[in-house]
C-alpha positions as CSV (number, residue, x, y, z in Angstrom):
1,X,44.0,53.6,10.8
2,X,41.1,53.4,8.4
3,X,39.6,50.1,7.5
4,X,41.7,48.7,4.8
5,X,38.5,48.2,2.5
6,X,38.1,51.9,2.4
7,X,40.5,52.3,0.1
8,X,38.4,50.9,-2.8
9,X,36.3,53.0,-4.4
10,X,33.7,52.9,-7.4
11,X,33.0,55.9,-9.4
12,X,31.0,55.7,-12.8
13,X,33.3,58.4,-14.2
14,X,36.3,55.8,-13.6
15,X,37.6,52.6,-15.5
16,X,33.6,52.5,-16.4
17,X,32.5,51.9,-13.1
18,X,34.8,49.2,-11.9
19,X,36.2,49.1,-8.2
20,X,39.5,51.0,-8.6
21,X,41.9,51.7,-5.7
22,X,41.2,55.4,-4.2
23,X,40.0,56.9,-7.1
24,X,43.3,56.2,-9.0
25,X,42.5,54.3,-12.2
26,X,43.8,50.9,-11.1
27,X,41.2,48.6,-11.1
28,X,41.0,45.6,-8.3
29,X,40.8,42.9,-10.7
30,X,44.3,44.3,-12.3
31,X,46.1,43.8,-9.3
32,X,44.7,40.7,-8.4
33,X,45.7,39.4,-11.7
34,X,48.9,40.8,-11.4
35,X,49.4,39.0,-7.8
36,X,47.6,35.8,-9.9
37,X,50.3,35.7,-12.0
38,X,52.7,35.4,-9.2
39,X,54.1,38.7,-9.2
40,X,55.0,40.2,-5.3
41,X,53.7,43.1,-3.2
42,X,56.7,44.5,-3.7
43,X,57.3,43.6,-7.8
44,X,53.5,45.7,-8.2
45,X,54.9,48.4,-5.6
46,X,57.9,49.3,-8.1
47,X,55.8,48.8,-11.2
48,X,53.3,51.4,-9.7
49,X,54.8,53.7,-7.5
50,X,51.8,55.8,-6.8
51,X,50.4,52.5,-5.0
52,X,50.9,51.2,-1.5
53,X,51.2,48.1,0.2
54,X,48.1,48.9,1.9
55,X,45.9,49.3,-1.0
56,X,47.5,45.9,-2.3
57,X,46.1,44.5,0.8
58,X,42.9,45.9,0.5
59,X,42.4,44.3,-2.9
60,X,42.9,40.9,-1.1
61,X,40.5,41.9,1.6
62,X,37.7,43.1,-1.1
63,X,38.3,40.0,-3.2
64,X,37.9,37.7,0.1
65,X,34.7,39.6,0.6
66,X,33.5,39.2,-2.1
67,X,33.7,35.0,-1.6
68,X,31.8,35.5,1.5
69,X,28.5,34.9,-0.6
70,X,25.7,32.6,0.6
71,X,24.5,31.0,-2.3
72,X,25.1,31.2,-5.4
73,X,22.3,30.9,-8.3
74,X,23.1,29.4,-11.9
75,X,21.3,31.6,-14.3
76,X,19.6,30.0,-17.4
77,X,21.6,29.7,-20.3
């Protein structure tokens, strides 16, 4: 099985650029808002049947990656 993470993808011709899942126009931060709000795998699942459980997952693995930072730089205000 492909990596989980492969499943995002960014394309400047969709959602403006933003990491969507597979091309489809679902954006990353969407669904982890929708999981945010305390909404299931499965709730998301039936609200967007085109999506899988493992594209859900691979928005929690991108989001964890993108914690994984070293430092992090206040920029002047």
């Amino acid at each position: 099985m492909a990596d989980l993470i492969d499943r995002i993808t960014i394309n400047p011709e969709i959602c403006h650029g933003k990491p969507t899942i597979r091309g489809l126009r679902y954006p990353i931060d969407t669904i982890l808002e929708l999981l945010a709000s305390g909404m299931t795998t499965q709730e998301i699942l039936t609200d967007y049947p085109d999506l899988e459980k493992e594209d859900i997952l691979a928005c929690i693995e991108y989001a964890a990656k993108l914690t994984q930072v070293k430092s992090i730089y206040r920029i002047a205000s």
